[in-house]
N, C-alpha and C positions, 0 to 999 in steps of 0.2 A: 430825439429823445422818445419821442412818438413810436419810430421803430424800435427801439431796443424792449420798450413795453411790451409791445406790440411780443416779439419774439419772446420775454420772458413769458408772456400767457400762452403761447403756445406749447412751449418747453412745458410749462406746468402744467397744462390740459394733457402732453403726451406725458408726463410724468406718471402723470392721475391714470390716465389710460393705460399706462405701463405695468405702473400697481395695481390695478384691477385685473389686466392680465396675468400676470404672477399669481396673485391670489385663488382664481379662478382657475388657473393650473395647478395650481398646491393643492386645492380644494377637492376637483378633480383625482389628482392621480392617488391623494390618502382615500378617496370615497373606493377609486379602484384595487385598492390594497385592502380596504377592509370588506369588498366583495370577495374577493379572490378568498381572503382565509376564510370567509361565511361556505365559499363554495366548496373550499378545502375541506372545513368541519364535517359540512355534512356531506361530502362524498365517503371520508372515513365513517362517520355514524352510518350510510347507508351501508356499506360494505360488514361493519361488523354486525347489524341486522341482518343482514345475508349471510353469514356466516352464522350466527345463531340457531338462523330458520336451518338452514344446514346440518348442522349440526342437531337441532332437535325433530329435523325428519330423519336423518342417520341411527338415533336414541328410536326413535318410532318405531323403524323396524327392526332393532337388535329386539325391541321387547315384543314386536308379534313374533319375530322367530322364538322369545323362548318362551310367549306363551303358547304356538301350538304346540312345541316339545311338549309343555308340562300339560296340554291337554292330552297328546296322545300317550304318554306317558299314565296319565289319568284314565282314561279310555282302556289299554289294556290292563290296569288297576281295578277297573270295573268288569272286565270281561274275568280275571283270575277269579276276582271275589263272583262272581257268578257262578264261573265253573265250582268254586267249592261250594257254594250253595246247591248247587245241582248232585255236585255228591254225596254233600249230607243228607238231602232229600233221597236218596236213592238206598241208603244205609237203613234199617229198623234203627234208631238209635236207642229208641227206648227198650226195646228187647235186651240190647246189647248192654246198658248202661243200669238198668234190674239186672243181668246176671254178673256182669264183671264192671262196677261202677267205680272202680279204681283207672282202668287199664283206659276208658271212656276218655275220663275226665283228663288224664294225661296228656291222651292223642287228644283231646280239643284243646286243651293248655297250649301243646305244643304249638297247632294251629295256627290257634292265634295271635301267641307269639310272633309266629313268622309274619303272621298277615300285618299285624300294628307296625313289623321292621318294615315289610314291603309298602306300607305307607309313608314310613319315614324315609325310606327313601324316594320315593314320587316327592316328597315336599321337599327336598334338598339335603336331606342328611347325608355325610358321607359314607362310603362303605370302610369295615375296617378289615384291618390285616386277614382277621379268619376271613370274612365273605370273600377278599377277593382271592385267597389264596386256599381255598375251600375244590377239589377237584374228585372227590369222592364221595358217592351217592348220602351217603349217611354224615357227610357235613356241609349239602347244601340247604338252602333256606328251598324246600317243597313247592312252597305258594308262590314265589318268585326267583325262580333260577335263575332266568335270562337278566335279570337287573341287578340281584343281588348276590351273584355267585359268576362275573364275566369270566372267569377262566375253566367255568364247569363244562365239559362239552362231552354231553348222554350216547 
């Protein structure tokens, strides 16, 4: 009787050790399942970080490309308005505008006209039907041909 004890403590001790191995496997292989989708997570969180950053250095240089357009753009905006500063400097205006103050005031109307369109277009306005389909000296825009009259060619 002594033996059969003897082996049911045994049986129970591998039992016990049986159930703790199981456990400690269970235990295990759920901890390795919820590393793997941790690892999962953040491999996709890294990747669409990387794609972000991508994508907002790709944004980075569409906007210096169009800011040097809009500065050179700007640049000969400056240089036109100069040259006509240069010509009006070079003109008596006041002689001219004491004898014929009508005929003055028109040709600067006109001017500037042009010049405020040739700004609005440096700033983004579109050009319309006349400007671009404008091909004869007396319907391009003076202060800005090149921008504002593409199909004018002097």
């Amino acid at each position: 009787m002594f033996a059969i004890k003897k082996y049911l403590i045994i049986a129970a001790v591998l039992a016990a050790a049986g159930f703790a191995l199981w456990q400690y496997y269970t235990y295990t292989q759920n901890q390795i399942r919820i590393y793997a989708e941790n690892a999962a997570k953040s491999e996709m969180a890294q990747k669409a970080t990387q794609a972000a950053l991508d994508k907002t250095q790709e944004d980075l240089k569409r906007v210096r490309i169009e800011f040097d357009k809009a500065n050179s753009k700007f640049k000969a905006a400056d240089t036109r308005v100069r040259n006509l500063e240069n010509k009006l400097a070079r003109h008596e205006l006041d002689f001219l505008a004491a004898s014929r103050p009508k005929d003055v005031q028109k040709i600067i109307d006109k001017a500037s006209d042009n010049m405020l369109r040739c700004l609005e277009i440096v700033g983004g306005s579109p050009l319309t039907e006349d400007e671009i389909n404008a091909t004869k000296p007396s319907q391009i825009n003076n202060e800005c041909s090149d921008i504002a009259n593409p199909n004018y060619k002097p």
